[in-house]
N, C-alpha and C positions, 0 to 999 in steps of 0.2 A: 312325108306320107300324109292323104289327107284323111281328114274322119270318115268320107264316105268311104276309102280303100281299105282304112281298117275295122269298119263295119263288117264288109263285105268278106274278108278274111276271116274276120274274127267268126262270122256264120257258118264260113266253108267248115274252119277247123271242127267246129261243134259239132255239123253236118255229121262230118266224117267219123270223130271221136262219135257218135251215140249211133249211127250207122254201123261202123267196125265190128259192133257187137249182135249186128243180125245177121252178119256173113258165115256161111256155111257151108261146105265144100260135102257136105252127103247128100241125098236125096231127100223129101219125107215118107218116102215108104222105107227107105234107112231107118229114120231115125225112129219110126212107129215100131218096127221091126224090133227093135233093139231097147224100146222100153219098156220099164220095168212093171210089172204089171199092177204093182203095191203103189205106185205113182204115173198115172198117165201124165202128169205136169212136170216130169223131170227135166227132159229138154230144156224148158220153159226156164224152171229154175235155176239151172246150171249155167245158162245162158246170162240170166239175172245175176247170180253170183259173179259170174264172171267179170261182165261189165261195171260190177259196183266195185268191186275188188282190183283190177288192173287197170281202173280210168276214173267211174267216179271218184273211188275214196283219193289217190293219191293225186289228184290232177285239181280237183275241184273241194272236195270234203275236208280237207289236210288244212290245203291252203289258207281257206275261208276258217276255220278254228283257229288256225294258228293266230291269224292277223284281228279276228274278235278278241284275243288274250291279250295279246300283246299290245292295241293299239286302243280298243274299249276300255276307259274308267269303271273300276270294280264298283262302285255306285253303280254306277248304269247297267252295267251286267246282273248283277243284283236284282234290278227293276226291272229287268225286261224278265227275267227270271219268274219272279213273281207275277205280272203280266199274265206270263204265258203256262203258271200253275193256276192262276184265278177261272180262265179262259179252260179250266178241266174240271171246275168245279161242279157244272151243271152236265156234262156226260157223267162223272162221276156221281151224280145225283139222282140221274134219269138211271143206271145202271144200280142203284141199290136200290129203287122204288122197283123193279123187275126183279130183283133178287129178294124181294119183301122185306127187305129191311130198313122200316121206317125211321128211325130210330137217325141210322149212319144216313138215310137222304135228306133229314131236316137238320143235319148236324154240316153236310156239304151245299145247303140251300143258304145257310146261317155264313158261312164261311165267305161265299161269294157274295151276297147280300152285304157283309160288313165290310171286304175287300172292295168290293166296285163304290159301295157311297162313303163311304168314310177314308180310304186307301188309295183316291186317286185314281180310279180306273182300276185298283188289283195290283199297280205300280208300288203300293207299301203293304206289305201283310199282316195289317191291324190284327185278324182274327187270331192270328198266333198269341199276338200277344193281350188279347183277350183273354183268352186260357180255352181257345174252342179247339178239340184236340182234332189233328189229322192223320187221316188214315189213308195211308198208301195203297190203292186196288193192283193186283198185280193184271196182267193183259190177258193171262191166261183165266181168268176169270172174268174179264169184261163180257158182260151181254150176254151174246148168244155162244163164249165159251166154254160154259157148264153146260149148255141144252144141246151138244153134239153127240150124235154116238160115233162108236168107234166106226161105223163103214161106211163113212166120210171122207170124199177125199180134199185134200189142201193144194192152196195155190197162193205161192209167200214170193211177196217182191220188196226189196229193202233197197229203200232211196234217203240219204242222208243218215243213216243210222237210224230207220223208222222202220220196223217192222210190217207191211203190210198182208194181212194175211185172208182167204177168201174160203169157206169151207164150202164145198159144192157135196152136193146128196150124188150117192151111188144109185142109179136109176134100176 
C-alpha cells in the first residue's frame, strides 16, 4: 500500500470518526423544542461529551498516553513537564495582577524569569529549588471566573482532558 493511499485513508477515517458526531436524526426545531431552558447549549454539550468519550478519549486520547508512558524516558517526561508548567507561569501572573494580588504575580514573574534563564527554556525548575514557593491557581478562579454572576450561561467543550469553557451574558 502506498503513502499516498494511506494518507488518503487515513483522512477518510478522521473525516468520518469527527463527522459521526454531528449526525442527527431530529430536526432543530426538535431539538430547541426539547431544551432545557437552564442550558440553551445542552445539545452542544452532550454532543461534545459524546464525541470526546466514545472516539476521542479511547481511539486517540488512550492511545497517545499510553505509548508517552511506556516509550518516553522519565527524564524527558519530566522536562517536558516543567516546560509546559514554566509556559503557565505568566497567565498565572497576568491572573493574580487582576485578582490584585501583587504579591503572588512577582512571586510567578520570579518563577518564570529563573526557569527560562537559568533552567534551560523552564526544561529544569530551578525556582523550586531556589525555595520560590508555588502556588497552584485552581481554573475555577482564573480570570474572569470570580467576575461571573450567576445568570450566566456556559459553554464547556473538553478536547484531550482540557476543560474549555465560554460564559456568554444572558441578554
Amino acid at each position: 500500500m502506498s503513502s499516498n493511499v494511506r494518507k488518503a485513508l487515513m483522512v477518510s477515517l478522521l473525516s468520518i470518526l469527527f463527522m459521526s458526531g454531528c449526525a442527527s436524526n431530529r430536526t432543530m426545531a426538535e431539538k430547541e423544542a426539547t431544551a432545557h431552558p437552564d442550558d440553551p447549549f445542552e445539545g452542544f454539550n452532550r454532543a461534545m461529551w459524546t464525541v470526546n468519550y466514545d472516539y476521542l478519549d479511547p481511539y486517540v486520547a488512550r492511545p497517545v498516553s499510553v505509548a508517552y508512558v511506556d516509550y518516553v524516558p522519565s527524564p524527558v517526561r519530566y522536562g517536558i513537564s516543567n516546560f509546559l508548567s514554566n509556559l503557565e507561569e505568566p497567565f498565572s501572573m497576568v491572573n493574580s495582577l487582576v485578582m490584585l494580588e501583587g504579591e503572588q504575580a512577582s512571586n510567578h514573574f520570579g518563577r518564570f524569569f529563573m526557569n527560562t534563564v537559568f533552567g534551560l527554556g523552564g526544561l529544569i525548575d530551578v525556582a523550586s529549588r531556589a525555595e520560590f514557593p508555588t502556588k497552584e491557581t485552581e481554573s475555577s478562579v482564573m480570570l474572569w471566573g470570580t467576575m461571573v454572576s450567576e445568570t450566566d450561561r456556559t459553554l464547556c467543550s473538553r478536547f484531550m482532558a482540557q476543560r474549555h469553557c465560554v460564559r456568554v451574558p444572558v441578554a
